[in-house]
PLY file of the C-alpha trace (Angstrom):
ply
format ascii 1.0
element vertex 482
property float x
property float y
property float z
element edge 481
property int vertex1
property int vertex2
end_header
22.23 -38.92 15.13
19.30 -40.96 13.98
17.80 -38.23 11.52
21.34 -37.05 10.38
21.32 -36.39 7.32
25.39 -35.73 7.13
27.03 -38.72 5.53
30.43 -38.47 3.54
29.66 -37.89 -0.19
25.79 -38.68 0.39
25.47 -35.00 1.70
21.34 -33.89 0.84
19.99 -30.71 3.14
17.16 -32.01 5.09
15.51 -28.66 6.40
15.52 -26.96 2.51
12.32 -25.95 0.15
12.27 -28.10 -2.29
10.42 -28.40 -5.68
7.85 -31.42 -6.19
8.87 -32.45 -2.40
6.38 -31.49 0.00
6.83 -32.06 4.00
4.87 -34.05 5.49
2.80 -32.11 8.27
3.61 -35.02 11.06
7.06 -34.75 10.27
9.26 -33.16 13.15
13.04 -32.23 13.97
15.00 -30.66 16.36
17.22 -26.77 16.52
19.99 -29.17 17.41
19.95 -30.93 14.16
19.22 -27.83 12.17
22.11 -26.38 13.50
24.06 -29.20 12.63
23.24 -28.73 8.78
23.83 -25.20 8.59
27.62 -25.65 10.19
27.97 -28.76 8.02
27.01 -26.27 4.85
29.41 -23.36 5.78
32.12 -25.73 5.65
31.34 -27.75 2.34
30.15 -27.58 -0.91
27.17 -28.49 -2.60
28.71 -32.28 -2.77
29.71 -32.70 0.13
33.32 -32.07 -0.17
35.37 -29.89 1.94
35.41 -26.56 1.19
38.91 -25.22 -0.76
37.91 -21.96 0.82
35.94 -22.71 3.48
33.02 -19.77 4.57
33.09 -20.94 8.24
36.22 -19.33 8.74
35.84 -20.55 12.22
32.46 -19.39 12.97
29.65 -21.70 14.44
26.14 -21.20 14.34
24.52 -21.68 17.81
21.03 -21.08 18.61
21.80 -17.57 19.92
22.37 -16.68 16.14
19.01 -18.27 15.32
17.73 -15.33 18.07
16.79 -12.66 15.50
14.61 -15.15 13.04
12.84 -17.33 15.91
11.92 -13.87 17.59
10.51 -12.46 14.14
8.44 -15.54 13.85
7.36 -15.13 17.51
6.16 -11.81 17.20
5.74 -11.13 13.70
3.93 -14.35 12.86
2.33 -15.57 16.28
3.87 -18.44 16.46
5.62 -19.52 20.11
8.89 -21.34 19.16
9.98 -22.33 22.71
13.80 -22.09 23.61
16.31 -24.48 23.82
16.83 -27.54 21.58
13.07 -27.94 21.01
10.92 -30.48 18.53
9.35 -28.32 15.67
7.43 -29.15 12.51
9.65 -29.82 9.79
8.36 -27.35 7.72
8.90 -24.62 10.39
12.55 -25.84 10.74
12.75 -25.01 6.93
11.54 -21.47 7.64
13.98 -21.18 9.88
16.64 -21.99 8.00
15.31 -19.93 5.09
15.43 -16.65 6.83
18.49 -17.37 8.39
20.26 -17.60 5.47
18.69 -15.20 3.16
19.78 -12.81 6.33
23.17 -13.73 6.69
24.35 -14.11 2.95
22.21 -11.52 1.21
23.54 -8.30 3.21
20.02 -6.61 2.85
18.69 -6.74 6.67
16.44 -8.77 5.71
14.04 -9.11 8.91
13.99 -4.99 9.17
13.43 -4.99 5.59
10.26 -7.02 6.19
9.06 -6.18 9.20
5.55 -4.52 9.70
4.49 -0.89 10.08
4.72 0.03 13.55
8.21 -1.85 14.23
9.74 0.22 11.07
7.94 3.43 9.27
5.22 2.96 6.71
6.42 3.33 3.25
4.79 3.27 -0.08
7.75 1.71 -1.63
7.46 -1.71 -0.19
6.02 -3.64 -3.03
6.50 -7.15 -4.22
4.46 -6.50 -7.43
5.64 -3.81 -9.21
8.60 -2.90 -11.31
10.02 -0.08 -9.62
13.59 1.46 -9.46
12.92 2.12 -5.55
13.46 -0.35 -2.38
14.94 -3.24 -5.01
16.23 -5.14 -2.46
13.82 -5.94 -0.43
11.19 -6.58 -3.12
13.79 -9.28 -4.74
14.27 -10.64 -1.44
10.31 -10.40 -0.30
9.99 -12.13 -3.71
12.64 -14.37 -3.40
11.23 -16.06 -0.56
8.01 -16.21 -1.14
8.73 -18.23 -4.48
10.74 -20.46 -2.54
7.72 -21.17 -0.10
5.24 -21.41 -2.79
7.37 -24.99 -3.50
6.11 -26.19 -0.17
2.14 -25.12 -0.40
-0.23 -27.19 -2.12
-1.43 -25.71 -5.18
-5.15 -25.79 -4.18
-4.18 -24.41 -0.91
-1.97 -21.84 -2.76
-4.85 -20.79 -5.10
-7.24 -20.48 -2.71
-4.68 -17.82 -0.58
-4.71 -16.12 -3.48
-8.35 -15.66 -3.40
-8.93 -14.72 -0.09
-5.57 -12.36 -0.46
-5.55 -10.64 -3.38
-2.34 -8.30 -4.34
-2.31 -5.16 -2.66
-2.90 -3.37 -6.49
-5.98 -5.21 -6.48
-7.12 -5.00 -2.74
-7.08 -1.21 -2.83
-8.85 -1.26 -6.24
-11.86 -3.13 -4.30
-11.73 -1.19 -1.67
-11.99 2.03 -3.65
-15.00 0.65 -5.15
-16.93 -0.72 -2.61
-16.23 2.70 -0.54
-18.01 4.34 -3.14
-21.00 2.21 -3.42
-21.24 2.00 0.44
-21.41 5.75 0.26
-23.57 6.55 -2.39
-26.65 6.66 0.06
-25.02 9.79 1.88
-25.11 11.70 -1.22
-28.78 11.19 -2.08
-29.72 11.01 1.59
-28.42 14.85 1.81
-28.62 15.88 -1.65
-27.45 19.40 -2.03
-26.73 19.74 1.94
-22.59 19.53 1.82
-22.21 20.16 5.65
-25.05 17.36 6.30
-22.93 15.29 4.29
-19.88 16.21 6.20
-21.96 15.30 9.29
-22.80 12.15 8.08
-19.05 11.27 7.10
-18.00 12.39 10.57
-20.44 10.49 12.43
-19.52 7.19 10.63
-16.07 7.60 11.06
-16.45 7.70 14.52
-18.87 4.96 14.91
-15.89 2.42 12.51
-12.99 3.73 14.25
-15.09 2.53 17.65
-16.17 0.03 16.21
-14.58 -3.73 17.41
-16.19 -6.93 16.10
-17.27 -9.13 19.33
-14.94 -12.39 18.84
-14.19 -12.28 15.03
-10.22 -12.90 15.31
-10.06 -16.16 17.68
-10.06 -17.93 14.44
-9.33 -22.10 13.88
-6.23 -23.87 13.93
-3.87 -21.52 12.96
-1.55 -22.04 9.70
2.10 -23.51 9.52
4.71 -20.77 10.00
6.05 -21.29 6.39
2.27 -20.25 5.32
1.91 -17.73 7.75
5.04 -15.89 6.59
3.83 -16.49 3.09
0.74 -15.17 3.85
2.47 -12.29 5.86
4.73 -11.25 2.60
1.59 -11.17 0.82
-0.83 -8.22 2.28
2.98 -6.81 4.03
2.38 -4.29 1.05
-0.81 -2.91 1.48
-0.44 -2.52 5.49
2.52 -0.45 4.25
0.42 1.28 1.97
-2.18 2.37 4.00
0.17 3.14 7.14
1.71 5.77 4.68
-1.61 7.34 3.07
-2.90 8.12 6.20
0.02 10.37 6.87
-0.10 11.80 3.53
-3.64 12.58 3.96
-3.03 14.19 7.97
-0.15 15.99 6.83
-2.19 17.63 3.48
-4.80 18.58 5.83
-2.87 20.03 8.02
-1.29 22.16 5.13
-5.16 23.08 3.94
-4.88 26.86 5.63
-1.65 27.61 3.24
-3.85 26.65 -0.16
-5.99 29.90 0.05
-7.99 29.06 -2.38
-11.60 30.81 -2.67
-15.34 28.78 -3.49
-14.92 30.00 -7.08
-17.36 27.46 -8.16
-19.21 26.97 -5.48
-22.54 29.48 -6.96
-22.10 27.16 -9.64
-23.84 24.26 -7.73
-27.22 26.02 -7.78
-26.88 27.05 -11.55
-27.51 23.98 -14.14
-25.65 25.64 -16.89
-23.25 26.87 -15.36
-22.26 23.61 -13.31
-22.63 21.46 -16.92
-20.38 23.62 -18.16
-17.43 22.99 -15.51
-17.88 19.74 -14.74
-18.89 18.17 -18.49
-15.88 16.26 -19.86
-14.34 18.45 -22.64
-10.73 16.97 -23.07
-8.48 13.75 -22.33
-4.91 13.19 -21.14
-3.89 12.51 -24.59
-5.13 15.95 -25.45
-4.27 18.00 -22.14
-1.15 19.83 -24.21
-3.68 20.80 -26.70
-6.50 22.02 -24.74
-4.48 23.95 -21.98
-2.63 25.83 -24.39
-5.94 26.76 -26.46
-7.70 27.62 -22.94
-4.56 29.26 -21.65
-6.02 32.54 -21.23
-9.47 31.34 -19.63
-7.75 29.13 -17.03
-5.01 31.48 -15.81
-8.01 33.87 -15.64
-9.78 31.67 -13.23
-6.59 30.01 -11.09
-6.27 34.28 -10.40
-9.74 34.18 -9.52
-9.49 31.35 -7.18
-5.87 32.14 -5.45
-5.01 36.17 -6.55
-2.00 34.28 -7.91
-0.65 35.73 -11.21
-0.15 33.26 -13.65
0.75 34.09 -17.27
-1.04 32.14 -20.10
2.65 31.33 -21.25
3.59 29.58 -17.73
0.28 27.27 -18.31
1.99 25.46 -20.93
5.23 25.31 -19.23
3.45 23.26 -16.65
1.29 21.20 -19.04
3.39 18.21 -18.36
3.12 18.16 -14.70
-0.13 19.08 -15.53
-1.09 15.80 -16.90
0.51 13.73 -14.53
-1.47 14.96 -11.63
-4.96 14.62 -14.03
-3.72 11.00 -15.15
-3.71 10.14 -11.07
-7.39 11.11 -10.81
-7.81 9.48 -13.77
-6.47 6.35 -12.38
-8.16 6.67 -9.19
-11.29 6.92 -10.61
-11.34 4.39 -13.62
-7.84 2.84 -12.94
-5.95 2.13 -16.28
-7.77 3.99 -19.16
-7.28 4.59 -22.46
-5.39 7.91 -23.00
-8.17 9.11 -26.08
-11.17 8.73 -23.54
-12.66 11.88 -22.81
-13.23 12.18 -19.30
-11.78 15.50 -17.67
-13.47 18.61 -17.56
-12.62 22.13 -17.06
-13.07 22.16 -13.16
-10.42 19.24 -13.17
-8.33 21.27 -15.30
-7.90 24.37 -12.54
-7.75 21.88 -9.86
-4.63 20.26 -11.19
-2.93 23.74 -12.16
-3.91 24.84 -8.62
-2.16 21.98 -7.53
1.11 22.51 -9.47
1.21 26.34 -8.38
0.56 25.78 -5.06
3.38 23.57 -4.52
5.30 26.00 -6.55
4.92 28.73 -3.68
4.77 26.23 -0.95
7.66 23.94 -1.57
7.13 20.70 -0.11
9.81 18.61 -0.31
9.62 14.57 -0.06
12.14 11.78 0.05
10.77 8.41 -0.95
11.53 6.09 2.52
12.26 2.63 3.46
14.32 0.43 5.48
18.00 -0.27 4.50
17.56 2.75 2.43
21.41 4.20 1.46
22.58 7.55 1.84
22.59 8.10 -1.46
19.12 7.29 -2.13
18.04 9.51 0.43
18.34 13.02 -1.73
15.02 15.28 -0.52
13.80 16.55 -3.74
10.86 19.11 -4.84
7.72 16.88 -5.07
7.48 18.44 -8.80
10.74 17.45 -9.58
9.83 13.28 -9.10
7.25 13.61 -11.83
9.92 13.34 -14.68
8.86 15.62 -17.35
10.94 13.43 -19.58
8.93 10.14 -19.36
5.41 9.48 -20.48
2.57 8.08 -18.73
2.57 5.05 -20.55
6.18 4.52 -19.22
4.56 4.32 -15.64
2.91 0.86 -16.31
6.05 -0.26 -17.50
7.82 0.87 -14.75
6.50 3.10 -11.58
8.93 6.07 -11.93
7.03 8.33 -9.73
7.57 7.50 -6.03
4.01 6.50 -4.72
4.29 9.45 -2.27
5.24 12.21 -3.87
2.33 10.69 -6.78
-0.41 10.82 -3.87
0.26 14.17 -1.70
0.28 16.02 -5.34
-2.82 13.86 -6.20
-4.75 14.74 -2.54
-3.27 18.22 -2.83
-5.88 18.29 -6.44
-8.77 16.63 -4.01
-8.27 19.59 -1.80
-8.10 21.97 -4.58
-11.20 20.45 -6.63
-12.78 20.75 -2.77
-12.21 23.86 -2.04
-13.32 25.30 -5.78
-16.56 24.02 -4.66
-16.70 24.73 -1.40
-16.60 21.72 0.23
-13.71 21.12 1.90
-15.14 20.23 5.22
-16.95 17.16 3.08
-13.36 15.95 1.10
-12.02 15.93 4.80
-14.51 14.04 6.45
-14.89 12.01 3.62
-11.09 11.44 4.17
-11.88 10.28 7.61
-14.19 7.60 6.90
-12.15 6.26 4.18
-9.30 5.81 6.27
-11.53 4.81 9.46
-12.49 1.92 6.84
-9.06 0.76 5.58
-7.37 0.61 8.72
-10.11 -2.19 9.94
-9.18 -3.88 6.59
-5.62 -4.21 7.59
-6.34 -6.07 10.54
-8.27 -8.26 8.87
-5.66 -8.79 6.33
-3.31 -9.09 9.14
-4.71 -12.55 10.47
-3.04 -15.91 9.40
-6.36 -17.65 9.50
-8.28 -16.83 6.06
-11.40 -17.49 7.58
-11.32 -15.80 10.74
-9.58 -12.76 8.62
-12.63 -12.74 6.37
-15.31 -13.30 9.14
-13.33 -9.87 10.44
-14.28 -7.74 7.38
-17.79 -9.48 6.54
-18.60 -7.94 10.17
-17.05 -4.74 9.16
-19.09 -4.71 6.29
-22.45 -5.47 7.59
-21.57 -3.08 10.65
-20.79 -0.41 7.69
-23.90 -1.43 6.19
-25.95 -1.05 9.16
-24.28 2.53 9.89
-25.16 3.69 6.60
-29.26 2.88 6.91
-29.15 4.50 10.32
-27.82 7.62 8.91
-30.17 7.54 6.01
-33.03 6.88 8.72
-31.86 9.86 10.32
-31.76 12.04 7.14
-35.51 11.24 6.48
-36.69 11.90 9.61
-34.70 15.01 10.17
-32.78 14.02 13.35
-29.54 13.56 11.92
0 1
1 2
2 3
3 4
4 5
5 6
6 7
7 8
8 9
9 10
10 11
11 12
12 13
13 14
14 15
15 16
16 17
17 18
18 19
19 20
20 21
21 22
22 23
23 24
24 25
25 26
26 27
27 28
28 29
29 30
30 31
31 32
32 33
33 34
34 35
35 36
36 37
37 38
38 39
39 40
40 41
41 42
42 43
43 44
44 45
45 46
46 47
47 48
48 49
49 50
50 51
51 52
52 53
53 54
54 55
55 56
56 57
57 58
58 59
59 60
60 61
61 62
62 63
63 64
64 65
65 66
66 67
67 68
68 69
69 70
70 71
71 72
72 73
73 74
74 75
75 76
76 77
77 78
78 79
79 80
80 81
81 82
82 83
83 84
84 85
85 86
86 87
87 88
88 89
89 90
90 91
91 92
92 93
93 94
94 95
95 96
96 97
97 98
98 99
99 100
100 101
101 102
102 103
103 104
104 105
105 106
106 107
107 108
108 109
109 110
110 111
111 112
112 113
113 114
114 115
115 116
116 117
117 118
118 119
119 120
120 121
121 122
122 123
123 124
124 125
125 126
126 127
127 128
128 129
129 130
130 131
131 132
132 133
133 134
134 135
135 136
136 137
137 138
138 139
139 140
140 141
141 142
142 143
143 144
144 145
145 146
146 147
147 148
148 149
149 150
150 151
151 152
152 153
153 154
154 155
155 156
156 157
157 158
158 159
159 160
160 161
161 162
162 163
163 164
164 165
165 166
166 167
167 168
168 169
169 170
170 171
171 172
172 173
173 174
174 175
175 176
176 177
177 178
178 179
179 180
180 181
181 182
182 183
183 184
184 185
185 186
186 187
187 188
188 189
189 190
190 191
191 192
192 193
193 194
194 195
195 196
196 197
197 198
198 199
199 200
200 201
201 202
202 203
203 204
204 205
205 206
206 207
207 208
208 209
209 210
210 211
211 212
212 213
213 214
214 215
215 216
216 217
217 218
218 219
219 220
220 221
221 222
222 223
223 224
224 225
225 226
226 227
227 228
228 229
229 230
230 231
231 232
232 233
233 234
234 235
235 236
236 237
237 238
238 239
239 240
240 241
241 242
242 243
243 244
244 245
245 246
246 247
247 248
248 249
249 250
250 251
251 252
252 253
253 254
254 255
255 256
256 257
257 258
258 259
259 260
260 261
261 262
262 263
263 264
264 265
265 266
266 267
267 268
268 269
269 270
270 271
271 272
272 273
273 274
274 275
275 276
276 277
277 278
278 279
279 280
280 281
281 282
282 283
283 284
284 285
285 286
286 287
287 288
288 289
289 290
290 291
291 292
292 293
293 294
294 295
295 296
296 297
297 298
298 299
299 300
300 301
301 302
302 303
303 304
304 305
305 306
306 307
307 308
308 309
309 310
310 311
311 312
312 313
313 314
314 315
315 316
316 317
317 318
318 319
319 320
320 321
321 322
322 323
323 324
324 325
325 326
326 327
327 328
328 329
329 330
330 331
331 332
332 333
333 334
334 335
335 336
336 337
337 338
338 339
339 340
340 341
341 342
342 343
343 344
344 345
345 346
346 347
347 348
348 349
349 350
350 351
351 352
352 353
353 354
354 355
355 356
356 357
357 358
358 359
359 360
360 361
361 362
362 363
363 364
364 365
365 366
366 367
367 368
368 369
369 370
370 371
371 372
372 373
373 374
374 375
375 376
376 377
377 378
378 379
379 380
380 381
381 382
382 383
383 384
384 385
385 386
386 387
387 388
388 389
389 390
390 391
391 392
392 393
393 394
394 395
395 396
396 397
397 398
398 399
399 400
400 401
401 402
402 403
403 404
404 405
405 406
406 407
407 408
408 409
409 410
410 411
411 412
412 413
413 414
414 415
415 416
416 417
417 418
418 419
419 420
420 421
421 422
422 423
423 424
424 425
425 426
426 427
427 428
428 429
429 430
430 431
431 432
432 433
433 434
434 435
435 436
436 437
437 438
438 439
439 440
440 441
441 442
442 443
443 444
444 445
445 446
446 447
447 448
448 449
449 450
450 451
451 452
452 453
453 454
454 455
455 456
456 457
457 458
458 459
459 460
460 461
461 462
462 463
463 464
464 465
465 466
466 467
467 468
468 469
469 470
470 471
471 472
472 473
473 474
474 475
475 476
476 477
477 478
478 479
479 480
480 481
């Protein structure tokens, strides 16, 4: 064969990543002679030799093996890889090959492993970032192959990727904070009106989740299929993430008529001193222990208030470390990684996170951590309280992310609805809820396009359509026709 690369003791793989050796783009082969290498491999070592122990053990690859990876790339990454022995870009003979083997020797299930939300359920635990004790091997093989890719993208091209796809920790940062400036209008538009505002969230998350750019996906040439999947393994996390949040938020919502919990606080809005006094930051998480058992009286006082549950001042400090693991997550979500001295939680966001921990005391929820290829014996349903790990700090959790991210986020929303409720505003937190999710789920189809450009003409239209939404609604609010 006139490409062969197969000669006696001159053996060198023609379709593998390889460092410092970059394809060139015009450069084609065939399935036939990519079939040919992979046979010749199972039978032969690295050399070239015959195999002592050969790992063909009469097996040959045909294309109908190569079924499972061409049909991932065909509907996964949008690329038509016609059938039979077909002419394909060198580079997307490599990808081939590099799925198909990280499949068949790795034992992981590899293309279920990877595949997007919708094919398999979302899960939190799909992360390629993160040192984590859950889902291990798909993140080492998610990693493993997008290091091996990275040898065949230019490192211009590579770093400019990684600007226009940032890592899913950071995406969701950004998105967080531009949410909140976006929104900021609402507030003052309808100062002091908390269902207005809850109109106003409800309206807008209408208007985005009807919302469909005209034409912002048809995008330029489209990318090779080794960057596509690289691309793909990239933002795979955060369409994970945000396919699982917005079950976690729908199914706390859906729980909100168990809570009980009265507007303790909500007089408190109209009374200065009173309000300074809940919400002004008195205490930090390196503190909590201290302050919950000085306050232990006050605060079981007003969680009775709030629920007519009885809670001894005793039990408060029993749950002081559970305690601070639900305020460090509003912590986090409001400031992200803070210093544990900082003073920033206040005596409202104290009962909130006790109401939190009791509730689920009565209530019970269970929750299993979930992804694909998961074994039996990582599927044990425990207490959501009981993934917290009393016996680990919170420093440990940048170190390595002990808490599962679900049973981390329904306890953290569970405060939300608490904190809400306190204040009387539940209906606001929920359509608040709406909007945010409304939002996010147009970012992951943007983040879901292989073309950069077209992906970030997609959410520059979102934004200006967001932007637009928001000036309408204050119109509204100052002309009194909202």
């Amino acid at each position: 064969m006139e490409n062969s690369n197969i000669e006696s003791g001159k053996y060198k793989p023609r379709f593998d990543f390889e460092k410092d050796q970059k394809t060139d783009p015009s450069e084609t082969g065939s399935i036939s002679e990519l079939l040919e290498e992979l046979n010749y491999e199972i039978a032969h070592t690295s050399d070239g030799s015959k195999a002592k122990h050969s790992n063909a053990s009469g097996k040959t690859i045909t294309r109908k093996k190569l079924k499972g990876v061409i049909d991932f790339i065909n509907s996964t990454l949008g690329q038509e890889i016609p059938t039979g022995n077909c002419t394909l870009p060198l580079s997307t003979l490599k990808t081939i090959k590099l799925l198909y083997s990280k499949n068949d020797s790795s034992d992981t299930q590899l293309l279920q492993r990877i595949s997007k939300p919708g094919t398999i359920k979302a899960t939190f635990e799909h992360w390629t970032e993160r040192n984590t004790p859950r889902n291990e091997k798909t993140i080492k093989a998610a990693s493993y192959l997008m290091s091996t890719l990275e040898l065949e993208i230019d490192e211009e091209r590579l770093k400019h990727i990684h600007i226009n796809r940032l890592t899913p920790s950071k995406l969701l940062e950004c998105y967080a904070r531009h949410i909140k400036e976006l929104i900021e209008p609402i507030y003052m538009a309808f100062a002091g009106n908390d269902e207005a505002i809850a109109s106003a969230f409800m309206f807008g998350a209408h208007q985005i989740e009807s919302y469909q750019p005209s034409n912002a996906l048809l995008g330029k040439e489209g990318a090779p299929v080794h960057e596509r999947l690289y691309i793909y393994l990239l933002t795979l996390p955060f369409l994970h993430f945000v396919g699982e949040y917005q079950q976690v938020v729908e199914s706390e919502n859906d729980e909100l008529s168990k809570y009980k919990i009265k507007p303790l606080f909500a007089h408190s809005i109209s009374s200065p001193t009173e309000c300074d006094a809940l919400l002004r930051p008195v205490t930090s998480l390196a503190a909590i222990h201290s302050f919950l058992q000085t306050h232990a009286n006050e605060l079981a006082r007003l969680v009775h208030q709030a629920t007519d549950y009885e809670l001894r001042s005793s039990e408060i400090t029993n749950i002081a470390d559970e305690t601070q693991k639900v305020l460090h997550a509003y912590v986090f979500h409001e400031w992200h990684r803070t210093d544990l001295d900082v003073i920033n939680i206040s005596m409202a966001d104290c009962v909130a996170a006790l109401l939190a921990i009791t509730i689920q005391k009565k209530i019970k929820t269970k929750y299993t951590p979930n992804w694909k290829g998961q074994s039996s014996s990582e599927k044990t349903v425990s207490r959501l309280l009981s993934h917290l790990d009393t016996s680990r700090d919170i420093e440990e959790l940048y170190e390595e992310d002990y808490i599962p991210q679900g049973a981390m986020l329904t306890l953290y929303h569970r405060y939300c609805i608490a904190y809400a409720l306190l204040f009387g505003r539940s209906n606001r937190m929920e359509a608040f809820m709406r909007f945010q999710i409304a939002y996010l789920k147009h970012m992951t189809v943007a983040h879901s396009h292989f073309d950069l450009e077209a992906g970030n003409e997609y959410e520059r239209k979102i934004n200006m359509f967001c932007e637009d939404l928001i000036q309408y609604i204050e119109d509204q609010a100052t002309s009194h026709a909202m």
